[in-house]
SEBAPA-344595 format. One record per atom (N, C-alpha, C): residue number from 1; residue in three letters; atom name; z, y, x. Coordinates in Angstrom, 1 decimal, decimal comma. Layout:
pos:code:site:pz:py:px
NUM:Ala:CA:Z:Y:X .
...
! end
This chain:
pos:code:site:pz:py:px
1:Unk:N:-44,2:74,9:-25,9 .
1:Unk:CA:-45,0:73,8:-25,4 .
1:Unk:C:-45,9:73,2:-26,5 .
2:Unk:N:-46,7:72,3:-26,5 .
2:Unk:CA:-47,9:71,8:-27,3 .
2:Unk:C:-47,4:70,6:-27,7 .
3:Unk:N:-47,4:70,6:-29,3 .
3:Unk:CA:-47,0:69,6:-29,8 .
3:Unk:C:-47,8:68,0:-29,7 .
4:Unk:N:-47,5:67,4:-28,9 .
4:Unk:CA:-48,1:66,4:-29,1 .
4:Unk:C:-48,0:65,0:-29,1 .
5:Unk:N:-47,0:65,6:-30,1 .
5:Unk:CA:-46,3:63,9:-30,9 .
5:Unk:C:-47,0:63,2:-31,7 .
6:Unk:N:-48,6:63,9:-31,9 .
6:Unk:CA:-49,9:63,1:-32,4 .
6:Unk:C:-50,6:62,3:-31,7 .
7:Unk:N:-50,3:62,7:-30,3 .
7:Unk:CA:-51,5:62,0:-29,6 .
7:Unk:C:-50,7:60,8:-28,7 .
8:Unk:N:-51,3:59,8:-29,1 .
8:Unk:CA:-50,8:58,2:-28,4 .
8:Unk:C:-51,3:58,0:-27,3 .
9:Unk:N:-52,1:58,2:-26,5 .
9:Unk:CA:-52,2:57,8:-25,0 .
9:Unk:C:-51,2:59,3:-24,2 .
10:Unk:N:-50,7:57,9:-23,5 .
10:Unk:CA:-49,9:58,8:-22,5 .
10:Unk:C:-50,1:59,9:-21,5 .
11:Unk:N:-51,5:59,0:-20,7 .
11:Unk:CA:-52,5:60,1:-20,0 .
11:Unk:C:-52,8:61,7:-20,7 .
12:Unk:N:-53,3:61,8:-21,7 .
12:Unk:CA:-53,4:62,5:-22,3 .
12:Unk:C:-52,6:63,3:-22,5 .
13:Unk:N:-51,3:63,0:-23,3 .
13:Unk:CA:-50,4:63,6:-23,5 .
13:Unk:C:-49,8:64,2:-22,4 .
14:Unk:N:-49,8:63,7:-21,1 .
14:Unk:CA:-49,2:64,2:-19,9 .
14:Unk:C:-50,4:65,5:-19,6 .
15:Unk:N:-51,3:65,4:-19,8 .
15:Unk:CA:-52,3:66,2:-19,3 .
15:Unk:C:-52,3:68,0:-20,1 .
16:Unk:N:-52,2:66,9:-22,0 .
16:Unk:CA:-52,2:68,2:-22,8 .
16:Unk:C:-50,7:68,7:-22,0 .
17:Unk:N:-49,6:68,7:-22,4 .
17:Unk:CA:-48,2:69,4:-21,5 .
17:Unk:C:-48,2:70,0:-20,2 .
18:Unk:N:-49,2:69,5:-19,2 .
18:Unk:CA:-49,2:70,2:-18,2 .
18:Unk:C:-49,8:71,4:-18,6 .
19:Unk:N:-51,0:71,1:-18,9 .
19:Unk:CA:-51,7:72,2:-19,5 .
19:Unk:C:-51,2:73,6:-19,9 .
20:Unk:N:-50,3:73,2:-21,0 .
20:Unk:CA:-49,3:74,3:-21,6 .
20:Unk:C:-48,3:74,7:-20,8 .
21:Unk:N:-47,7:73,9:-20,0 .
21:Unk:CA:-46,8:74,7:-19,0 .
21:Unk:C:-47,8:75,9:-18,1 .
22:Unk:N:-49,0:75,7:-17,4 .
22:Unk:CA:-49,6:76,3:-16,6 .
22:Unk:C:-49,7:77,4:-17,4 .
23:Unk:N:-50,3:77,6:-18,3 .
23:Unk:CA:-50,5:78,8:-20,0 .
23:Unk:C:-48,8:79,3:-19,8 .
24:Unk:N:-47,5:78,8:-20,0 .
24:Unk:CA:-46,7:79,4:-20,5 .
24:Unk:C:-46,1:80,5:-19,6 .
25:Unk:N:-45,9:81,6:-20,5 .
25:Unk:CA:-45,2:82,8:-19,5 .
25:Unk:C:-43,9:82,1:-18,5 .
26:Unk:N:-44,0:82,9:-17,3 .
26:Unk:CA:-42,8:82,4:-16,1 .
26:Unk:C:-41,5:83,0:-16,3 .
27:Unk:N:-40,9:81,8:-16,2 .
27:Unk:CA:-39,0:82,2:-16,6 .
27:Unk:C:-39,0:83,2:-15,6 .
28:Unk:N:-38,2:84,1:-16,2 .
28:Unk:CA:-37,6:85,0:-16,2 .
28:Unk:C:-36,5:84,7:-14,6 .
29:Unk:N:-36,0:85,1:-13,8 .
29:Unk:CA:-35,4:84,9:-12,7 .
29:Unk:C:-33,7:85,0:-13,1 .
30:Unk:N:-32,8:84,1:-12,7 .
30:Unk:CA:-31,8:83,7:-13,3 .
30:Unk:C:-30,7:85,5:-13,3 .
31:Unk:N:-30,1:85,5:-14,2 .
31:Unk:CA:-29,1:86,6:-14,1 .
31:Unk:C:-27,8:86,1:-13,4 .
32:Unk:N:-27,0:85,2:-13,8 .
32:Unk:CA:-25,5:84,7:-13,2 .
32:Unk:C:-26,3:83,1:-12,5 .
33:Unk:N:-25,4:82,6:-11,9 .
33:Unk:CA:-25,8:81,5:-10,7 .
33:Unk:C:-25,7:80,3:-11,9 .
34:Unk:N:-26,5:79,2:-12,0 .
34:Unk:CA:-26,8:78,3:-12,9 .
34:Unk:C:-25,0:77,6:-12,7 .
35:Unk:N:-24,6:77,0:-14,1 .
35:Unk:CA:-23,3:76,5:-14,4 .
35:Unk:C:-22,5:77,3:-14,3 .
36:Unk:N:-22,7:78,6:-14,8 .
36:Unk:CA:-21,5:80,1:-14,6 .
36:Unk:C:-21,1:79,6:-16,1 .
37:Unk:N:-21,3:79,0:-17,0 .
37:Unk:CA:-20,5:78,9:-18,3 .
37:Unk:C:-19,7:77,6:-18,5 .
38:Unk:N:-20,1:77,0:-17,1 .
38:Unk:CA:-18,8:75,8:-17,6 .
38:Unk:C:-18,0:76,0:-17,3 .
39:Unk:N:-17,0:75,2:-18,1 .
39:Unk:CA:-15,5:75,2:-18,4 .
39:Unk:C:-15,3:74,5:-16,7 .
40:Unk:N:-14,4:75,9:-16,2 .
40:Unk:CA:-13,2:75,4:-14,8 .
40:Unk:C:-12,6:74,5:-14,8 .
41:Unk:N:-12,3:73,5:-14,0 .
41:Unk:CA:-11,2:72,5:-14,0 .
41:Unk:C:-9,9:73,0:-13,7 .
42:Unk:N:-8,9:72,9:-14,2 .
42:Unk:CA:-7,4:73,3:-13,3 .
42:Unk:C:-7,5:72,4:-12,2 .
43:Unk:N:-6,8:72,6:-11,7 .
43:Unk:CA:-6,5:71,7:-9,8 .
43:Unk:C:-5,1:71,1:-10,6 .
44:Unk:N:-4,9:69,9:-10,3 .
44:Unk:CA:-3,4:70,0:-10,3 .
44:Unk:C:-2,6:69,8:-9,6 .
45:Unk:N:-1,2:70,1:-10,0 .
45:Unk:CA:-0,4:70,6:-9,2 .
45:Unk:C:0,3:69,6:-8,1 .
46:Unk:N:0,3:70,6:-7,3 .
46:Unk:CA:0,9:69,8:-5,9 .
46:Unk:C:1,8:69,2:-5,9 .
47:Unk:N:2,4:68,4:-4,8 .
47:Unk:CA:4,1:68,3:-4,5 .
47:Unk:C:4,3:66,7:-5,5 .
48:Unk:N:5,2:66,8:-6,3 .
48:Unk:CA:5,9:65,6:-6,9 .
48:Unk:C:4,6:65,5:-8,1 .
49:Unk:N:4,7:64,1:-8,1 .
49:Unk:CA:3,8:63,5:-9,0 .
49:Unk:C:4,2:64,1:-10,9 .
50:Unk:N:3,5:63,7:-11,2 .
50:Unk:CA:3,8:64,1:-12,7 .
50:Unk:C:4,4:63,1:-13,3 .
51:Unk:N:4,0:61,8:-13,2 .
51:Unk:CA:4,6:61,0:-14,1 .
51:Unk:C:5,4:60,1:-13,2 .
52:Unk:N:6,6:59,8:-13,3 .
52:Unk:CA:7,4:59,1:-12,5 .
52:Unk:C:7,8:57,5:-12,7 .
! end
């Protein structure tokens, strides 16, 4: 994306960034389903409470 931590008006800066997104090559289409690398929760366990 386009550096533009130089330019002080916001308009602008919104405009330059659009800009570059439209320019930048299109991602790529996902391989595994998005959050396939987070950490699983255990369930816990049924029946009698844990702490008594």
């Amino acid at each position: 994306m386009a550096n533009t931590t130089n330019v002080e008006d916001k308009q602008e800066r919104k405009k330059l960034k659009r800009e570059a997104r439209k320019k930048a090559a299109p991602k790529p289409p996902r391989t595994e389903p998005r959050g396939a690398n987070k950490a699983r929760v255990k369930k816990a366990a049924r029946g009698q409470s844990k702490r008594k």
